[in-house]
MILUMVO-134303 format. One record per atom (N, C-alpha, C): residue in three letters; chain; atom name; x, y, z. Coordinates in steps of 0.1 Angstrom, whole numbers, plus 2048, in hexadecimal, padded with zeros to 3 digits. Last residue first. Example, Ala and Ser with C-alpha at 12.3 -4.5 7.8 and 13.67 -1.06 7.14 Angstrom:
residues 2
(site SER, A, N, (880, 7EA, 847));
(site SER, A, CA, (889, 7F5, 847));
(site SER, A, C, (881, 800, 84F));
(site ALA, A, N, (884, 7C7, 84E));
(site ALA, A, CA, (87B, 7D3, 84E));
(site ALA, A, C, (884, 7DF, 84E));
END
This chain:
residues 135
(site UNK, A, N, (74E, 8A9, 7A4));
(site UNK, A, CA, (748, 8B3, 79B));
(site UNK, A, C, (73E, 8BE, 7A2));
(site UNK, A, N, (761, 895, 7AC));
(site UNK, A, CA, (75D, 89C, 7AD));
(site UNK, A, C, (75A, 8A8, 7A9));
(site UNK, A, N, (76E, 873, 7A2));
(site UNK, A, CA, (76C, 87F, 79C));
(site UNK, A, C, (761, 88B, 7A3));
(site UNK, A, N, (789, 85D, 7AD));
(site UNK, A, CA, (77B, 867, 7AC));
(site UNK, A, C, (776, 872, 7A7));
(site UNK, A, N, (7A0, 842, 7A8));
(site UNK, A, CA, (797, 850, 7A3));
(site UNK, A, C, (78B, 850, 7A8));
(site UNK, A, N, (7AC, 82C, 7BE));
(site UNK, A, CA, (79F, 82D, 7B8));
(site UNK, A, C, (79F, 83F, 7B5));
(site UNK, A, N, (7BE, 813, 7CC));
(site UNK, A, CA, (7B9, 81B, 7C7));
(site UNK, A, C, (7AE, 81C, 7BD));
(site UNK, A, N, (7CD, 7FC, 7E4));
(site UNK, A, CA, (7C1, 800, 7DF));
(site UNK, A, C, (7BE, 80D, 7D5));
(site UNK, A, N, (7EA, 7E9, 7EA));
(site UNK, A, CA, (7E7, 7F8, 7E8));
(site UNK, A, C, (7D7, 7F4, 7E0));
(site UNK, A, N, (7E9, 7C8, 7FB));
(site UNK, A, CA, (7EA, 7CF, 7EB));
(site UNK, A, C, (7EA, 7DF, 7EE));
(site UNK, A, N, (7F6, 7C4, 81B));
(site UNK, A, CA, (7E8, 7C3, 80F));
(site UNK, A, C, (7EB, 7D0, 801));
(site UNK, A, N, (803, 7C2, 833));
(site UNK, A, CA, (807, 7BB, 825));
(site UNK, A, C, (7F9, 7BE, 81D));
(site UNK, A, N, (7FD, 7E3, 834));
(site UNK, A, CA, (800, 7D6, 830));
(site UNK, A, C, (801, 7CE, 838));
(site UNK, A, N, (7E6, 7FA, 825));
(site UNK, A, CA, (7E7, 7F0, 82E));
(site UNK, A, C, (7F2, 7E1, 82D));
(site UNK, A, N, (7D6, 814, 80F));
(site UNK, A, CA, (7E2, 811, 815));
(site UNK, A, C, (7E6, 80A, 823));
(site UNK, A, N, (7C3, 823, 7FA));
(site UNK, A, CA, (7C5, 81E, 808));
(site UNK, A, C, (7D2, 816, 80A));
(site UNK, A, N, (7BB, 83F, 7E6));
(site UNK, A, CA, (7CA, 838, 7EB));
(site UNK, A, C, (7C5, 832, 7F6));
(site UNK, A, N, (7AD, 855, 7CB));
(site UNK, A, CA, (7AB, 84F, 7DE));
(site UNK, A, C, (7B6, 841, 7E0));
(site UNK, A, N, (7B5, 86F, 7BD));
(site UNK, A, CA, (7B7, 864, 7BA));
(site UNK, A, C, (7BB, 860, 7CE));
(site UNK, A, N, (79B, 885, 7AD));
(site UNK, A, CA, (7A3, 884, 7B8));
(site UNK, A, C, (7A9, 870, 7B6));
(site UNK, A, N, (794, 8A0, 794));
(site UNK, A, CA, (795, 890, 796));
(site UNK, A, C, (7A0, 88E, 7A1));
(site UNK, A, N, (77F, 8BA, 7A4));
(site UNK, A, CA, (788, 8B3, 796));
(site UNK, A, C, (78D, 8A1, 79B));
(site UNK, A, N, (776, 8D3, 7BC));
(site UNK, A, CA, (774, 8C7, 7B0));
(site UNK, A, C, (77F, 8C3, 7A7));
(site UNK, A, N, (775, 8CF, 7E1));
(site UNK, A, CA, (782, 8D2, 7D2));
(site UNK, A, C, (77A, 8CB, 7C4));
(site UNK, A, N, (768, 8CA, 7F2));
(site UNK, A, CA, (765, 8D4, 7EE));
(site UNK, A, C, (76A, 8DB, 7DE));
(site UNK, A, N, (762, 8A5, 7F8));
(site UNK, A, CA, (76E, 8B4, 7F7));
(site UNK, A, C, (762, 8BE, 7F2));
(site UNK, A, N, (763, 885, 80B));
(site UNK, A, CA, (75E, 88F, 7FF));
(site UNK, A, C, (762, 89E, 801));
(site UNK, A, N, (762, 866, 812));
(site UNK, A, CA, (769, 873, 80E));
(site UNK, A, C, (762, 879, 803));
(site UNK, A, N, (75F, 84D, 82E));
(site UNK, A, CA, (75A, 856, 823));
(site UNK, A, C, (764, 860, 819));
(site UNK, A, N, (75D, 82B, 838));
(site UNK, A, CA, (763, 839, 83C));
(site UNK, A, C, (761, 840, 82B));
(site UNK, A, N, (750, 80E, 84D));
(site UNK, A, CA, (757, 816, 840));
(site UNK, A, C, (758, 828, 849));
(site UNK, A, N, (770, 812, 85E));
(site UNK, A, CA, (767, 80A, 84F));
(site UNK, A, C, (75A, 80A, 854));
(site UNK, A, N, (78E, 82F, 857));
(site UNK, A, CA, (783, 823, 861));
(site UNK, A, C, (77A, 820, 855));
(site UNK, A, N, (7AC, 833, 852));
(site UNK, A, CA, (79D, 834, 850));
(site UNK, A, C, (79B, 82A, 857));
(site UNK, A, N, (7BF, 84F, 85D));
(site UNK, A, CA, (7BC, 83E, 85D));
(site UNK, A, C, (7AE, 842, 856));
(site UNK, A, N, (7CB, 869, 83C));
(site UNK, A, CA, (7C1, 85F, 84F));
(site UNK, A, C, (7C8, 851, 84B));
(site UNK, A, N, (7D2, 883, 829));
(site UNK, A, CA, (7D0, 875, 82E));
(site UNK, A, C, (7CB, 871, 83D));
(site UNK, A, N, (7CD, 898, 807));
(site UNK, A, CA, (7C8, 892, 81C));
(site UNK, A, C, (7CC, 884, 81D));
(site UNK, A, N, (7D8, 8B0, 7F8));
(site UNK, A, CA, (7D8, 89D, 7FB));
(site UNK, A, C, (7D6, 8A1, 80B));
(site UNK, A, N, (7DC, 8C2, 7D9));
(site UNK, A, CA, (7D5, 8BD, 7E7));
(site UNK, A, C, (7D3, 8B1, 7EC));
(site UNK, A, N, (7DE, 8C4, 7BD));
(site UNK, A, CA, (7E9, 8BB, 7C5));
(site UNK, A, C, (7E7, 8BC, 7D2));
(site UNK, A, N, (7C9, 8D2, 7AD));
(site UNK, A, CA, (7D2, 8D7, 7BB));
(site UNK, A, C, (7DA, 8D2, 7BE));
(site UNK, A, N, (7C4, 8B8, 79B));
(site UNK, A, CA, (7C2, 8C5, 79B));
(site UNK, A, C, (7CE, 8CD, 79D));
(site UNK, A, N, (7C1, 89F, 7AD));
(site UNK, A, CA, (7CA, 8A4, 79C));
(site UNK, A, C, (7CC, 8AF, 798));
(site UNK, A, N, (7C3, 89A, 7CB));
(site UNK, A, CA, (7BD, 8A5, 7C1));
(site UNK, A, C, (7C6, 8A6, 7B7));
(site UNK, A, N, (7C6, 87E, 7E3));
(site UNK, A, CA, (7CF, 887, 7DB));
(site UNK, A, C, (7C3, 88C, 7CB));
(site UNK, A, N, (7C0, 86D, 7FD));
(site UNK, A, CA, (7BC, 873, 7F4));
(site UNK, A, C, (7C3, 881, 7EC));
(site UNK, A, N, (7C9, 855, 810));
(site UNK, A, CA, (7CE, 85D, 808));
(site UNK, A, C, (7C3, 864, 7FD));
(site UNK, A, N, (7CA, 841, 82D));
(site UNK, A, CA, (7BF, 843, 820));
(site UNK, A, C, (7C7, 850, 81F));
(site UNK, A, N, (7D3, 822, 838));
(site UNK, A, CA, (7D6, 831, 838));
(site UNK, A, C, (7D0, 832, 829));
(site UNK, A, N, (7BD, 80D, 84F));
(site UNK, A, CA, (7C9, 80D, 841));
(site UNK, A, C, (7CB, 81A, 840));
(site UNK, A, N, (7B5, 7FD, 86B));
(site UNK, A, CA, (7BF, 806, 86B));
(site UNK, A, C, (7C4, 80D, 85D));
(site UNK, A, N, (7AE, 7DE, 858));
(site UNK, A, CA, (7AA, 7EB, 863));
(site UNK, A, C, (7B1, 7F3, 861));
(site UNK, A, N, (7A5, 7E2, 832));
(site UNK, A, CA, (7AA, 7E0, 83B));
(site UNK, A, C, (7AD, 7E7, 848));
(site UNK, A, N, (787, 7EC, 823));
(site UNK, A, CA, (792, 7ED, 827));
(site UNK, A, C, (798, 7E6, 836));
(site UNK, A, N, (76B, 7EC, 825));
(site UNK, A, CA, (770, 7E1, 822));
(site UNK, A, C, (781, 7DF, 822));
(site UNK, A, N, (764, 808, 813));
(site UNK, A, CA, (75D, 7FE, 81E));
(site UNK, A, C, (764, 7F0, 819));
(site UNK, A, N, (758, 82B, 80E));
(site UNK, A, CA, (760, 820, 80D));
(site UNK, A, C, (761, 81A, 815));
(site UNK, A, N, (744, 841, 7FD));
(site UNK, A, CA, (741, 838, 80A));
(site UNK, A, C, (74C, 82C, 805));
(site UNK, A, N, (744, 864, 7F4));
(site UNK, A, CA, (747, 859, 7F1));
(site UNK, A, C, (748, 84E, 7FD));
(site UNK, A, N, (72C, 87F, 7F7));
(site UNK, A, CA, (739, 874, 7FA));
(site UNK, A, C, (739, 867, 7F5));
(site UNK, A, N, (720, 8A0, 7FC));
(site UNK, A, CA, (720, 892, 7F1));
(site UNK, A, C, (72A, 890, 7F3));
(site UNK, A, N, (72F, 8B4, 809));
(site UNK, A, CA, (721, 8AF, 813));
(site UNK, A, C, (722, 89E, 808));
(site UNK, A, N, (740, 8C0, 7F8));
(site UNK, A, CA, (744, 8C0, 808));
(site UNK, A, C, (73D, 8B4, 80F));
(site UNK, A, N, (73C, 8C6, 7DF));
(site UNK, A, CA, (734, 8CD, 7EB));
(site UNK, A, C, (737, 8CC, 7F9));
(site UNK, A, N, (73D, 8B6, 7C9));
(site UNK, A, CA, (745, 8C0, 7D1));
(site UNK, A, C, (742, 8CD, 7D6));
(site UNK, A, N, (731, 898, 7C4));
(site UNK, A, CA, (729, 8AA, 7C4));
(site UNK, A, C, (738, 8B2, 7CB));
(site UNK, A, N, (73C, 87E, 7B6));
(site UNK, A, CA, (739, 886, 7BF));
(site UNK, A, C, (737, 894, 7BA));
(site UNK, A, N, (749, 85A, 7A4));
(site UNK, A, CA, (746, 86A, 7A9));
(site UNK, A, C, (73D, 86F, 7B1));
(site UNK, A, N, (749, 840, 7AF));
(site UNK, A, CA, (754, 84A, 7A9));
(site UNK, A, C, (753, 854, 7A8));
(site UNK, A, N, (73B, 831, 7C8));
(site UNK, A, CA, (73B, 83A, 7BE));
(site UNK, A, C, (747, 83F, 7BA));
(site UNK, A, N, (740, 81F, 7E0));
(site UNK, A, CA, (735, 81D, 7DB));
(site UNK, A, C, (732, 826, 7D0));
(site UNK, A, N, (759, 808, 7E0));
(site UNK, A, CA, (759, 816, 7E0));
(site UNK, A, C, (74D, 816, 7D8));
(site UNK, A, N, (76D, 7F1, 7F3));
(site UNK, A, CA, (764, 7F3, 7E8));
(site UNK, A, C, (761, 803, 7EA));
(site UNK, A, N, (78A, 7DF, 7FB));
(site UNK, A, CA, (785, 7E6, 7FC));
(site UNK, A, C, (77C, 7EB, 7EE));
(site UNK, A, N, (798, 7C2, 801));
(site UNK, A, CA, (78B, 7C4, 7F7));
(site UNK, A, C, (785, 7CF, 7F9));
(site UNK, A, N, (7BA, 7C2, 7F5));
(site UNK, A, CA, (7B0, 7C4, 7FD));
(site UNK, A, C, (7A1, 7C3, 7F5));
(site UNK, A, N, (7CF, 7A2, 7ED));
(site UNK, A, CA, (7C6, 7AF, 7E6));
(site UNK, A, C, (7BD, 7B2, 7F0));
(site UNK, A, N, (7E7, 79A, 7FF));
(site UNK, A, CA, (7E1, 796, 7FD));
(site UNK, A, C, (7DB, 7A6, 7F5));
(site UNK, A, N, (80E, 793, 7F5));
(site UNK, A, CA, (803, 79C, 7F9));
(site UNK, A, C, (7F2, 79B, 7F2));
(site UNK, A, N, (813, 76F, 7F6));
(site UNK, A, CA, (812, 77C, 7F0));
(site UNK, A, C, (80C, 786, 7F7));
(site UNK, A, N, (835, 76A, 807));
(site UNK, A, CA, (825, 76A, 807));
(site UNK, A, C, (823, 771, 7FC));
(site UNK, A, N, (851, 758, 810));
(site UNK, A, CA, (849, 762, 805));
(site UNK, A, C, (83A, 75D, 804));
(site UNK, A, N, (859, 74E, 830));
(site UNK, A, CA, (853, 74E, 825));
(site UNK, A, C, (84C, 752, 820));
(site UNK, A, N, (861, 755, 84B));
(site UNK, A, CA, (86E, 754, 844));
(site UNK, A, C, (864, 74A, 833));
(site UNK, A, N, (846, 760, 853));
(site UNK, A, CA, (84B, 752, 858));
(site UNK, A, C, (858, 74C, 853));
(site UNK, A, N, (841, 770, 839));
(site UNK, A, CA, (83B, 76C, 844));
(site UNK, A, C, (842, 75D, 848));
(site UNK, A, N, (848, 78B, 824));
(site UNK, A, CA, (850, 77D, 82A));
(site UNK, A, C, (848, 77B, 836));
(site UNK, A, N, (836, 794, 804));
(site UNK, A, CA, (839, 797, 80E));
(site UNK, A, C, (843, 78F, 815));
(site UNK, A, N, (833, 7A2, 7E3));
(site UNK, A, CA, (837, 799, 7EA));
(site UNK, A, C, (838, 79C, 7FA));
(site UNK, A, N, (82D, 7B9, 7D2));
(site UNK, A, CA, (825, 7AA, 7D2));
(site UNK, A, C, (829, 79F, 7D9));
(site UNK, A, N, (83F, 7C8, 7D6));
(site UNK, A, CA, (834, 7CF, 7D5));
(site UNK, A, C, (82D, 7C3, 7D4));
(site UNK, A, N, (859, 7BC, 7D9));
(site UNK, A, CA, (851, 7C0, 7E7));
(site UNK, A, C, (843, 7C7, 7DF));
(site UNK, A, N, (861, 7A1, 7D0));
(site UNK, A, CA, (861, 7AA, 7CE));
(site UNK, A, C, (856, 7B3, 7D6));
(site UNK, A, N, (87E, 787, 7D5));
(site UNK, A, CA, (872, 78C, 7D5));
(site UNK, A, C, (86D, 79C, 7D5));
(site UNK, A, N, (895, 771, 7D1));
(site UNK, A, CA, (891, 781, 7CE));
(site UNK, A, C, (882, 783, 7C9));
(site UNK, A, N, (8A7, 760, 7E7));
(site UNK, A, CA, (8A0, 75D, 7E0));
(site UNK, A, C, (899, 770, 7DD));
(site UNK, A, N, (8AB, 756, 80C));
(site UNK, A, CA, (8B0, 754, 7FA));
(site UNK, A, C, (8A3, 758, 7F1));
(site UNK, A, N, (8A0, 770, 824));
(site UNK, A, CA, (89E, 762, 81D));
(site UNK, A, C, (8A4, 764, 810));
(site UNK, A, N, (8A6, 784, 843));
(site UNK, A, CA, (8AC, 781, 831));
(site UNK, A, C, (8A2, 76F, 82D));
(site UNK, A, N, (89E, 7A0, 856));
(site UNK, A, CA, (8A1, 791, 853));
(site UNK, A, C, (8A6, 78B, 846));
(site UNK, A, N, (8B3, 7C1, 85D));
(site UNK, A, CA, (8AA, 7B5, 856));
(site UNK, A, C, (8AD, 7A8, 859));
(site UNK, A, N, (8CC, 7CB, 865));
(site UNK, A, CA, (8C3, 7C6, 86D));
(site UNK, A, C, (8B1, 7C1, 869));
(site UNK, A, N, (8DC, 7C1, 854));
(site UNK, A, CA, (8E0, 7B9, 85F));
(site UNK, A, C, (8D4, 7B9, 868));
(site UNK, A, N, (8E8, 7C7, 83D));
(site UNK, A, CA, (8DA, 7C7, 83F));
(site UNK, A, C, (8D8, 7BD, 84A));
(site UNK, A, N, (902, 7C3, 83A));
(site UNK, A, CA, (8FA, 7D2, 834));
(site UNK, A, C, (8EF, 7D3, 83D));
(site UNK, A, N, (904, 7A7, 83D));
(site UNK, A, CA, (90D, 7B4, 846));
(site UNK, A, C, (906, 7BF, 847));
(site UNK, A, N, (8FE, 7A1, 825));
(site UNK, A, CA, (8F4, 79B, 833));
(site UNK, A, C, (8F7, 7A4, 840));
(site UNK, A, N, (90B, 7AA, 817));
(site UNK, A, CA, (8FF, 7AF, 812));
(site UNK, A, C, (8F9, 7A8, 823));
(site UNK, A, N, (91F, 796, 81B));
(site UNK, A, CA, (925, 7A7, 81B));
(site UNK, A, C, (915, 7AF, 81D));
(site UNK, A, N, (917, 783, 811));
(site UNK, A, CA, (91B, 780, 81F));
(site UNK, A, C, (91B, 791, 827));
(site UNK, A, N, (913, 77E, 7FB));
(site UNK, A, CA, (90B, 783, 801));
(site UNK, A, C, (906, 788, 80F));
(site UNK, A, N, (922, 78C, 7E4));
(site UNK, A, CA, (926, 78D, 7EC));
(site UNK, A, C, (918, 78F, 7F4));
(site UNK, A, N, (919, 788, 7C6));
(site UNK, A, CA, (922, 77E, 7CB));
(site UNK, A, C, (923, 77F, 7D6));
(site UNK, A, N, (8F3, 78F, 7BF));
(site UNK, A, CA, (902, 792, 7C0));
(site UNK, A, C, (90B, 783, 7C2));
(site UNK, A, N, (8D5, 79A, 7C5));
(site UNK, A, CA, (8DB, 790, 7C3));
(site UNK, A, C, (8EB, 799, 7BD));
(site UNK, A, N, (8C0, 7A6, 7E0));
(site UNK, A, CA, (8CA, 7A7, 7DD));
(site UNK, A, C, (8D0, 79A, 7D4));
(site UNK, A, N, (8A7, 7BE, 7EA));
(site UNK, A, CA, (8AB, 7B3, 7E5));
(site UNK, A, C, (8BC, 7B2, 7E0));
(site UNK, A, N, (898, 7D0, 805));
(site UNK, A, CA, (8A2, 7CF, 7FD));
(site UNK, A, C, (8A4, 7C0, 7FB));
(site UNK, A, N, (87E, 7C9, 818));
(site UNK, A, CA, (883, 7D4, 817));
(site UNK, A, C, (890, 7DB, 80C));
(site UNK, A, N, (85F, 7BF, 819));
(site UNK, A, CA, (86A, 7BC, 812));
(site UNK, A, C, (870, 7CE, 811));
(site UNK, A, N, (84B, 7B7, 838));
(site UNK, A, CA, (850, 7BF, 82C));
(site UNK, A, C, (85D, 7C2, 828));
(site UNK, A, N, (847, 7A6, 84E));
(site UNK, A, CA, (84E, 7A2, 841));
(site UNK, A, C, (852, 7A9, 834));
(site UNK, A, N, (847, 7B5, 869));
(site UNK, A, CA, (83B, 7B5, 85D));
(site UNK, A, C, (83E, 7AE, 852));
(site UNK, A, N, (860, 7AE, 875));
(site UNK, A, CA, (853, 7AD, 87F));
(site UNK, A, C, (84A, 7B1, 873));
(site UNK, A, N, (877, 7AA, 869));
(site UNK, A, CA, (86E, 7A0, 86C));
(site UNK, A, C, (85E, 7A1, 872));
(site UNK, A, N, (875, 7BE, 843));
(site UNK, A, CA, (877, 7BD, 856));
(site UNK, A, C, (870, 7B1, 85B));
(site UNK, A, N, (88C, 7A9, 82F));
(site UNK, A, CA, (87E, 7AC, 833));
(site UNK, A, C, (87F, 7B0, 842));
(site UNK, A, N, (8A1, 7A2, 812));
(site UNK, A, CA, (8A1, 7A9, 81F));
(site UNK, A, C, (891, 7AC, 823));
(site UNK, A, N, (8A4, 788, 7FF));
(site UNK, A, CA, (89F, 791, 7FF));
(site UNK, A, C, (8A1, 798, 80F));
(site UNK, A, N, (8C3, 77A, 7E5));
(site UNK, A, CA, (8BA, 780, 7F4));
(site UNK, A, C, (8B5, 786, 7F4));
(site UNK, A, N, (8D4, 765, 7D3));
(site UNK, A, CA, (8C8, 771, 7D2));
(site UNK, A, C, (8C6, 76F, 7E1));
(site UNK, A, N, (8F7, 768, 7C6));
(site UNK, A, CA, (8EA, 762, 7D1));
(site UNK, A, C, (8E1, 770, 7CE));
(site UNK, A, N, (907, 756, 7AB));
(site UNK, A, CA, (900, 763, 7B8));
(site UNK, A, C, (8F6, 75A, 7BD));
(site UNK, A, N, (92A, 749, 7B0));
(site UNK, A, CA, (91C, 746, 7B0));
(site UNK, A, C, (914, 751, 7B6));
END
């Protein structure tokens, strides 16, 4: 008979490896120092709170424009992110990438033109993204 498992660290529930098979006893060995619940869940929409599957919730981060002057000085205003989240901004261009904490709200704007793709990043909360276009 297989078994399904998922592996999650306990202290955030994030899902670390799944597993269905026959040997789960061998797989609980593997991953000894995870927690486990039956059952296969998937970590980009799933989390474990309390030895049970949550979903990740959606952030409501908002973003007051899609484009910008690249000038350094014209920004973009984001608000509503989760505390602490990690912001990413990566250049289609250059492949230039910044990252931070961000704080709320919090800004960005470059010097670089062309289309930038902005990333927050907090969990358990969904990934946020958003294009910009600085011109």
């Amino acid at each position: 008979m297989n078994a399904n498992l998922t592996f999650y660290l306990p202290e955030t529930g994030e899902i670390q490896a799944v597993y269905s098979g026959q040997n789960p006893e061998g797989q609980k060995a593997i991953f000894s120092e995870y927690a486990w619940i039956e059952g296969h869940y998937d970590h980009r929409t799933t989390y474990i709170s309390a030895g049970e599957p949550m979903t990740r919730p959606t952030q409501v981060t908002e973003i007051d424009k899609t484009e910008l002057i690249a000038d350094g000085v014209d920004a973009v205003t984001l608000s509503g992110a989760p505390a602490d989240a990690v912001f990413t901004a990566r250049s289609f261009e250059t492949g230039e990438s910044i990252s931070g904490t961000l704080s709320d709200p919090d800004t960005f704007s470059t010097v670089v033109p062309g289309l930038w793709k902005l990333k927050i990043e907090k969990f358990p909360y969904l990934s946020w993204e958003v294009v910009v276009n600085a011109v």
